[in-house]
N, C-alpha and C positions, 0 to 999 in steps of 0.2 A: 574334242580337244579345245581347252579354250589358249589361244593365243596371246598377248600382249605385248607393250612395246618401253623400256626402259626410259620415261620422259627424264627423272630424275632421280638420285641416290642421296641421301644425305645420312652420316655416321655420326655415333658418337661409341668412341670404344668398338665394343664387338657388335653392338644395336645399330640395326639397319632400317632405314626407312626409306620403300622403294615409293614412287608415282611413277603410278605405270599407265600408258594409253590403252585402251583398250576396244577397240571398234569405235573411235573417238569420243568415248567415255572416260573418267576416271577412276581409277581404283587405286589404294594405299594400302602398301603391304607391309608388315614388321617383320625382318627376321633377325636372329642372334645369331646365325653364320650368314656369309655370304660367299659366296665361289670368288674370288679375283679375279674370274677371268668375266664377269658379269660386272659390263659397262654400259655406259648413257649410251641407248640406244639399239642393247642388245634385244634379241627378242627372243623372248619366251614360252614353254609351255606350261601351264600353270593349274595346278591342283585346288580343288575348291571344295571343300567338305559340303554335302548337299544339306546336311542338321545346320551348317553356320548361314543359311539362306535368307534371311524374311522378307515377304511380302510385305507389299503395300501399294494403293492405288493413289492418283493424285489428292483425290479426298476424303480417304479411310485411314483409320491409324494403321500401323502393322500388326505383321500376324502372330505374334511373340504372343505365347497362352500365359506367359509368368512375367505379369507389369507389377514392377513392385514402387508405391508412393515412398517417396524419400526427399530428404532435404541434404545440400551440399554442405558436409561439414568441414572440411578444406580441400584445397587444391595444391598441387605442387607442381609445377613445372618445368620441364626440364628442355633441351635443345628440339628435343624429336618429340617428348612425350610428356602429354600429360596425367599424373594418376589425381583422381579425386576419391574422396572417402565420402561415403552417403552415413546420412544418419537417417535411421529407420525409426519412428514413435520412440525415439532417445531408448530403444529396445537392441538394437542389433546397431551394427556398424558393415558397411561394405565397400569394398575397393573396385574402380574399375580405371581402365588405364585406355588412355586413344591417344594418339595421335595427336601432339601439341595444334597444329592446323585447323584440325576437325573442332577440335574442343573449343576455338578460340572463335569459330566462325559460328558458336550459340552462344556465345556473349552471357555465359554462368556467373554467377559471383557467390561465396559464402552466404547459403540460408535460402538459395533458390531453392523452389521445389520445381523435381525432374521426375520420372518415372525410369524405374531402370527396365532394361529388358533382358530377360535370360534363356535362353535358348534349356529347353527341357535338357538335351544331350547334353548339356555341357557342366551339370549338376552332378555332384558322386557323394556321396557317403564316405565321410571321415572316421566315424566311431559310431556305434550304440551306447548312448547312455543311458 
């Protein structure tokens, strides 16, 4: 079971953005409900998909098998979140969305190159064309 501890809640609307302690670690959670009765400092039992995991050592990249090269074609920010759109070889276009905080503390700007990382499980099939 892993446990955690309610350091922070911050809302906008029905989007919730927990900081939560965790063995005095931190983790930041997104959800789009929240229970009411889940306040600063309540504590937690907390589900963790083992596919949403990746490794990494102090001085190895991570273990994501799908690094995709990209350049930042905008950014939008909002209270809790931030989405950025990548642009791929002016080929494809992709969205990813974190955490205003997180995003803010790799200092990106329009036309950085980043590498995105995707998790195989979390890939599906839209259509055959």
């Amino acid at each position: 079971m892993i446990v955690a501890k309610v350091k922070n809640i911050y809302n906008n609307g029905e989007l919730n953005l927990l900081e939560l302690d965790f063995y005095s670690q931190h983790l930041t959670m997104i959800a789009l409900e929240l229970n009411p009765n889940i306040t600063m400092h309540s504590t937690l039992s907390l589900n963790i998909k083992a596919s949403s995991v990746s490794l990494t050592t102090l001085d190895t990249p991570l273990s994501h098998e799908n690094k995709i090269k990209a350049k930042i074609h905008s950014i939008s920010k909002s209270t809790l979140l931030s989405s950025v759109v990548l642009n791929i070889d002016n080929k494809a276009f992709l969205e990813t969305i974190v955490p205003r905080k997180s995003f803010e503390k790799l200092n990106l700007n329009n036309n950085d190159e980043v590498i995105a990382l995707i998790n195989p499980t979390h890939i599906s099939i839209a259509k055959e064309l």
